[in-house]
GUROFI-85043 format. One line per field, with one value per residue (C-alpha): residue in three letters; chain; x, y, z. Coordinates in steps of 0.5 Angstrom, whole numbers. Example, Ala and Ser with C-alpha at 12.3 -4.5 7.8 and 13.67 -1.06 7.14 Angstrom:
res	ALA|SER .
chain	A|A .
east	25|27 .
north	-9|-2 .
up	16|14 .
This chain:
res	UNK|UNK|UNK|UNK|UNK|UNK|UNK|UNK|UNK|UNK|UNK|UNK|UNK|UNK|UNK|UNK|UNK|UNK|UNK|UNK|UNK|UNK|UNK|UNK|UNK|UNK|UNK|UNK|UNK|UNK|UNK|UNK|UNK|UNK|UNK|UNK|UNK|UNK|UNK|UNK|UNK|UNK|UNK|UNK|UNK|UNK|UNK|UNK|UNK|UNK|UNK|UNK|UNK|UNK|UNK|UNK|UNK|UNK|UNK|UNK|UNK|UNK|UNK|UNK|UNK|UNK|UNK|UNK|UNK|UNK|UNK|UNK|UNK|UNK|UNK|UNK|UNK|UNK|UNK|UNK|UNK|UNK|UNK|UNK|UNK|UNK|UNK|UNK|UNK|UNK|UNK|UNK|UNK|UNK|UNK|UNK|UNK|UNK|UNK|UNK|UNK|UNK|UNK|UNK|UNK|UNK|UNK|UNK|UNK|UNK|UNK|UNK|UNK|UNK|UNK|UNK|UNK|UNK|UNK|UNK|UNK|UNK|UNK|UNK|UNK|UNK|UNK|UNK|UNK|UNK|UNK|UNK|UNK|UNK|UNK|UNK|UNK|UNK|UNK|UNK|UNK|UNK|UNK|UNK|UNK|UNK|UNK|UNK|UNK|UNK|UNK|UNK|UNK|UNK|UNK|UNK|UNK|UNK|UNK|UNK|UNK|UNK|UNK|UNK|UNK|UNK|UNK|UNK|UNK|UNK|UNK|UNK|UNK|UNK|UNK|UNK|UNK|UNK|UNK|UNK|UNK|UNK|UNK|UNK|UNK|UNK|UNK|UNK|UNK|UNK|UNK|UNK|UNK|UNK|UNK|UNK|UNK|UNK|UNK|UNK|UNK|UNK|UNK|UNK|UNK|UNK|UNK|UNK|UNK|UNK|UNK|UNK|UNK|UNK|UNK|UNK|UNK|UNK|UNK|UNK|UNK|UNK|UNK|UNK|UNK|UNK|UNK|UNK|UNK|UNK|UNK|UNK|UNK|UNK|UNK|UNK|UNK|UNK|UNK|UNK|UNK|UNK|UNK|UNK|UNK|UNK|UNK|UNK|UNK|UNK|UNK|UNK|UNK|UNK|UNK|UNK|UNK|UNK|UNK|UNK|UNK|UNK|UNK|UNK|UNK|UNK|UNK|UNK|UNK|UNK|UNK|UNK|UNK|UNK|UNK|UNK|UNK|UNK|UNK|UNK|UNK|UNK|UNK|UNK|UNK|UNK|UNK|UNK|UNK|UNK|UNK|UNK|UNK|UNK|UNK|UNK|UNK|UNK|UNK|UNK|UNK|UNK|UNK|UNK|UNK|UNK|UNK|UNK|UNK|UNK|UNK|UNK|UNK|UNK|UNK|UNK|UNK|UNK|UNK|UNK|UNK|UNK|UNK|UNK|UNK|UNK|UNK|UNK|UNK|UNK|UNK|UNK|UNK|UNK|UNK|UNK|UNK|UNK|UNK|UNK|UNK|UNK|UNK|UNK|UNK|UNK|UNK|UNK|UNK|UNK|UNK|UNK|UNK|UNK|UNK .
chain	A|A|A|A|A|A|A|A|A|A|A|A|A|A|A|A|A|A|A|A|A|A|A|A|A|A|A|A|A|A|A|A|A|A|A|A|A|A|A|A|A|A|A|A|A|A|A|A|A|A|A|A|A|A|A|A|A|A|A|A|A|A|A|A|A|A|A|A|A|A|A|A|A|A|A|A|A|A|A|A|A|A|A|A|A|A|A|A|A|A|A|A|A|A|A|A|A|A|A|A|A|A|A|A|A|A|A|A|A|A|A|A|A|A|A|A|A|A|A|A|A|A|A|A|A|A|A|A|A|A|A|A|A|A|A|A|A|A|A|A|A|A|A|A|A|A|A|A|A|A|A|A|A|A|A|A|A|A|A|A|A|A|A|A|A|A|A|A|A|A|A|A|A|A|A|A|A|A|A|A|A|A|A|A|A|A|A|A|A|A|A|A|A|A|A|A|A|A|A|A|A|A|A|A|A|A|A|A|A|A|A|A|A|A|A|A|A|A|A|A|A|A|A|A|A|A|A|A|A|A|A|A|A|A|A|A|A|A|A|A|A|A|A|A|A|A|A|A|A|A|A|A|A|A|A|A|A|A|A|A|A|A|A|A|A|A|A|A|A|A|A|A|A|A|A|A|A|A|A|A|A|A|A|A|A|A|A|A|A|A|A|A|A|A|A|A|A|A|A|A|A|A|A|A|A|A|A|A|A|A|A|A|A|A|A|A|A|A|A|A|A|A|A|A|A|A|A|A|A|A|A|A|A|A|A|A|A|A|A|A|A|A|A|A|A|A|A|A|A|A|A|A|A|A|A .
east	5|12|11|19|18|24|25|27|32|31|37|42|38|40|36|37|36|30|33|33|27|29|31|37|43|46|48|41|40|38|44|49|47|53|49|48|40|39|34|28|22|19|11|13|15|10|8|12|19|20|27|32|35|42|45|45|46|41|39|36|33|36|32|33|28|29|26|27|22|20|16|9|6|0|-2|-10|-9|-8|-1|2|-1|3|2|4|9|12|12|16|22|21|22|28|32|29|32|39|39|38|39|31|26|21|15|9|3|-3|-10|-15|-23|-28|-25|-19|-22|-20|-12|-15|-18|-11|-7|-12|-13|-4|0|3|10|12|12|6|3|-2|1|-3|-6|-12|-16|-18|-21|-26|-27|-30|-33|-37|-40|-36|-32|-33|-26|-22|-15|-14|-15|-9|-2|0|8|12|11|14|12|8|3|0|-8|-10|-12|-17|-17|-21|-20|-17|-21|-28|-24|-18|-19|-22|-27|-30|-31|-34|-39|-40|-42|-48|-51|-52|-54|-53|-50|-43|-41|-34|-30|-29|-30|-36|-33|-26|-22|-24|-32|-31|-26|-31|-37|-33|-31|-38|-40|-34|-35|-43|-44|-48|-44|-46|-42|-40|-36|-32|-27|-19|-14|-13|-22|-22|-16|-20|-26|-24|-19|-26|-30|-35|-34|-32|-28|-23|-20|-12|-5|1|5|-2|-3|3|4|-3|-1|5|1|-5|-11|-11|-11|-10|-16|-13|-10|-14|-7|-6|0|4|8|15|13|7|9|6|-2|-6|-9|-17|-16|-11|-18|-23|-25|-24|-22|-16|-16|-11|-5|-4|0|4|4|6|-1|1|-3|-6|-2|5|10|15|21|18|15|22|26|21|22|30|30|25|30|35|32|31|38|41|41|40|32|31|32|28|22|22|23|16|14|13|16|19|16|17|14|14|9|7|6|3|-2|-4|-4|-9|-14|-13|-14|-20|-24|-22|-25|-32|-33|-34|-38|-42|-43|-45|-51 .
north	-19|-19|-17|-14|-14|-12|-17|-13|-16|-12|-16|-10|-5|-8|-7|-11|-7|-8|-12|-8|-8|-9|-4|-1|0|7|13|17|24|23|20|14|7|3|1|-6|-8|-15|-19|-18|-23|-24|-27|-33|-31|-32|-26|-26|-24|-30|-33|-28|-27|-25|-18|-15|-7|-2|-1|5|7|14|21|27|31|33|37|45|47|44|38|38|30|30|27|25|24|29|29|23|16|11|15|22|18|14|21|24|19|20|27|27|22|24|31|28|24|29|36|38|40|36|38|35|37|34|35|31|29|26|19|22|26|33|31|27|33|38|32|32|39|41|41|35|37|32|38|35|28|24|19|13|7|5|11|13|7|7|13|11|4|9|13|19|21|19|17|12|10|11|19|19|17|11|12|8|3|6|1|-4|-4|-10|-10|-7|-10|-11|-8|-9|-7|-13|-13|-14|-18|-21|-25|-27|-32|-27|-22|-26|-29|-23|-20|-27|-25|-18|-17|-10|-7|-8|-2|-1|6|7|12|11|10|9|4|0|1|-6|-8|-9|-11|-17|-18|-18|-22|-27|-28|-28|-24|-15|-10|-3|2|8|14|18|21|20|15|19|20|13|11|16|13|6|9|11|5|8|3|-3|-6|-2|-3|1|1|-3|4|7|1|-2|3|2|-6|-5|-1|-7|-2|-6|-13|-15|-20|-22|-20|-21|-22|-29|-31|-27|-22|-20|-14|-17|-24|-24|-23|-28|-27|-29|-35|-39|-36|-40|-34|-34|-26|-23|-16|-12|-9|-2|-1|6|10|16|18|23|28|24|28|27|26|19|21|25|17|15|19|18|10|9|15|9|3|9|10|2|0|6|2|8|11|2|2|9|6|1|6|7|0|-1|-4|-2|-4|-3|-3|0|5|-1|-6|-1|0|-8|-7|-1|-5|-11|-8|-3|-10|-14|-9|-8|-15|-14|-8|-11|-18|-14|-10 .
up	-34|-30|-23|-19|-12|-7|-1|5|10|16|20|21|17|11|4|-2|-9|-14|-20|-26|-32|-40|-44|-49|-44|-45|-40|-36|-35|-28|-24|-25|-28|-24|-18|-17|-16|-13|-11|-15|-16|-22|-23|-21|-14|-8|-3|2|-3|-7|-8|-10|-17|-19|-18|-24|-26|-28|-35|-37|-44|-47|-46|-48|-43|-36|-32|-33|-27|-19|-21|-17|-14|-13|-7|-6|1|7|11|15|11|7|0|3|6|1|-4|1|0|-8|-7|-3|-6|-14|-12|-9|-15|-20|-17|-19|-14|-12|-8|-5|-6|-2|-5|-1|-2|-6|-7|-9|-15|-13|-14|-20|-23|-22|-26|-31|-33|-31|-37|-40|-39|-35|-28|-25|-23|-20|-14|-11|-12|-16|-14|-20|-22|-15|-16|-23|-20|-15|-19|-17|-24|-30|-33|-30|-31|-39|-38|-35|-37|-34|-31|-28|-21|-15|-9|-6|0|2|1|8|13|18|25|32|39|42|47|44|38|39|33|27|30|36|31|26|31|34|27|26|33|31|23|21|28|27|25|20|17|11|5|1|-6|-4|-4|2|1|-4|1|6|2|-1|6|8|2|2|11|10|15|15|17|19|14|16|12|17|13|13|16|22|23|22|27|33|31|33|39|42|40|35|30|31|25|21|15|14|13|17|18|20|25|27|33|35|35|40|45|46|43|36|34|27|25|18|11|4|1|-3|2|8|6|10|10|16|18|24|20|18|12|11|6|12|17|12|9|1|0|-4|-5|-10|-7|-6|-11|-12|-19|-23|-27|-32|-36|-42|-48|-44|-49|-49|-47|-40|-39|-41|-34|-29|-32|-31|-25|-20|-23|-21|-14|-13|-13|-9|-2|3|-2|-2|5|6|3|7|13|12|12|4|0|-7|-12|-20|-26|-33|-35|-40|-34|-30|-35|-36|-28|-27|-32|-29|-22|-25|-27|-21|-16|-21|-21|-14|-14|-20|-15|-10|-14 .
């Protein structure tokens, strides 16, 4: 499966456009094929951007369907996170870019199945989508719904956040090593946040597994409730998002203990990641896609797929998604599938190692 990741240069403020996926070159219904995409690594690349490919222009497949009303993203999470965050730069450029409206809508709880459940029983029109990160399939894994992945229409990929990474109090822990033999000479006390079902309850168990050592999990809720429970020391280990994190790392409060990414990104080249740490651990990225109501046509799916190659090649939305420490990431609606199966089996292998 091809993977296209967009290496950012932050020196001067500069950001490279996302290469240009196959198709039948032809004019788009949503805005002008002519700029110029840059830079894109393929599978073969490594994490950290790989090497650059040559310019190449955006081709777009032909669709008849636009939208005729405001499209509504459904996010699964509250205000102010990477994946509200990142769906608000796709609304603002999608209507600079097309002229419609497109609003945000967040609709947190239950591991995401609330947002789940709104998509799923919406009109397949093409007017409301799903907007997240393997969600769906955890939630399943968990137990918590009974569908995953193939309930929906998978769209295209938008972006790319790094597995989460874990975070300390840099003064209890500034390390992985003080973390870990603090967590072998107390079993079970160490307490870590996370959501029960959620992405980062497998992260944290394959964590456990992987370090050889027992954690006390503890559910506090949101990104925000886990920030505040490590800010006044109630829990001890947090697993979270760069862009949630970083200002926490500047001040002194957090220490970064390690990335459960195969290589180092650009994105956070100062992390270690927990294999260079001896700990043999790699977690799916968050990768950030449009989940459609099952029925919903080709040609809704065919917009959406030229509007993200569109929106990666224009510099000011590439230098946008990077504005909020993502990457910009794209994949067909046809890959995005083969990603969510292979990120659905991933992550329940884990969770079936773990029973």
């Amino acid at each position: 499966m091809k993977r296209r990741i967009l290496a950012t240069l932050l020196a001067g403020a500069m950001v490279f456009s996302l290469a240009a996926c196959s198709g039948s070159s032809s004019s788009s219904s949503t805005a002008s094929t002519t700029a110029a995409a840059a830079g894109a690594a393929d599978s073969g690349a490594s994490a950290d951007g790989g090497a650059a490919a040559p310019a190449a222009d955006v081709e777009t497949a032909a669709t008849s369907w636009e939208p005729s009303t405001t499209v509504s993203i459904v996010v699964p999470a509250g205000a102010g996170g990477n994946t509200d965050l990142s769906a608000r730069v796709f609304a603002q450029y999608a209507k600079e870019m097309t002229g419609h409206d497109f609003i945000v809508v967040n609709a947190n709880g239950a591991s995401g199945s609330v947002a789940a459940n709104q998509v799923l029983s919406a009109a397949p029109d093409g007017h409301t989508f799903l907007y997240g990160h393997t969600l769906v399939n955890v939630a399943n894994i968990a137990g918590i719904t009974d569908y995953n992945y193939t309930a929906f229409k998978l769209g295209p990929t938008f972006a790319k956040d790094p597995a989460q990474q874990l975070y300390t109090n840099s003064e209890k822990y500034p390390d992985m090593n003080s973390f870990i033999e603090a967590a072998k000479a107390a079993p079970g006390q160490l307490k870590a946040c996370t959501e029960v079902g959620a992405y980062t309850y497998y992260l944290l168990l394959a964590f456990e597994k992987a370090a050889d050592i027992d954690l006390d999990l503890v559910d506090v809720g949101s990104n925000s409730d886990k920030i505040t429970a490590m800010l006044s020391g109630q829990v001890d280990l947090m697993p979270g998002a760069y862009i949630n994190c970083k200002d926490y790392l500047a001040s002194g409060d957090f220490a970064c203990i390690g990335a459960p990414t195969e290589e180092r990104y650009d994105l956070i080249p100062d992390i270690p990641t927990l294999k260079e740490q001896g700990i043999d651990l790699v977690y799916p990225d968050c990768d950030f896609s449009f989940y459609f109501p099952a029925d919903t046509p080709d040609d809704v799916i065919v917009w959406y797929e030229n509007l993200v190659q569109e929106m990666h090649a224009n510099p000011e939305a590439a230098e946008a998604i990077a504005g909020v420490d993502m990457m910009p990431y794209y994949l067909s609606a046809a890959e995005s599938a083969e990603n969510e199966e292979w990120m659905y089996n991933y992550i329940k292998d884990i969770a079936d190692s773990l029973q």
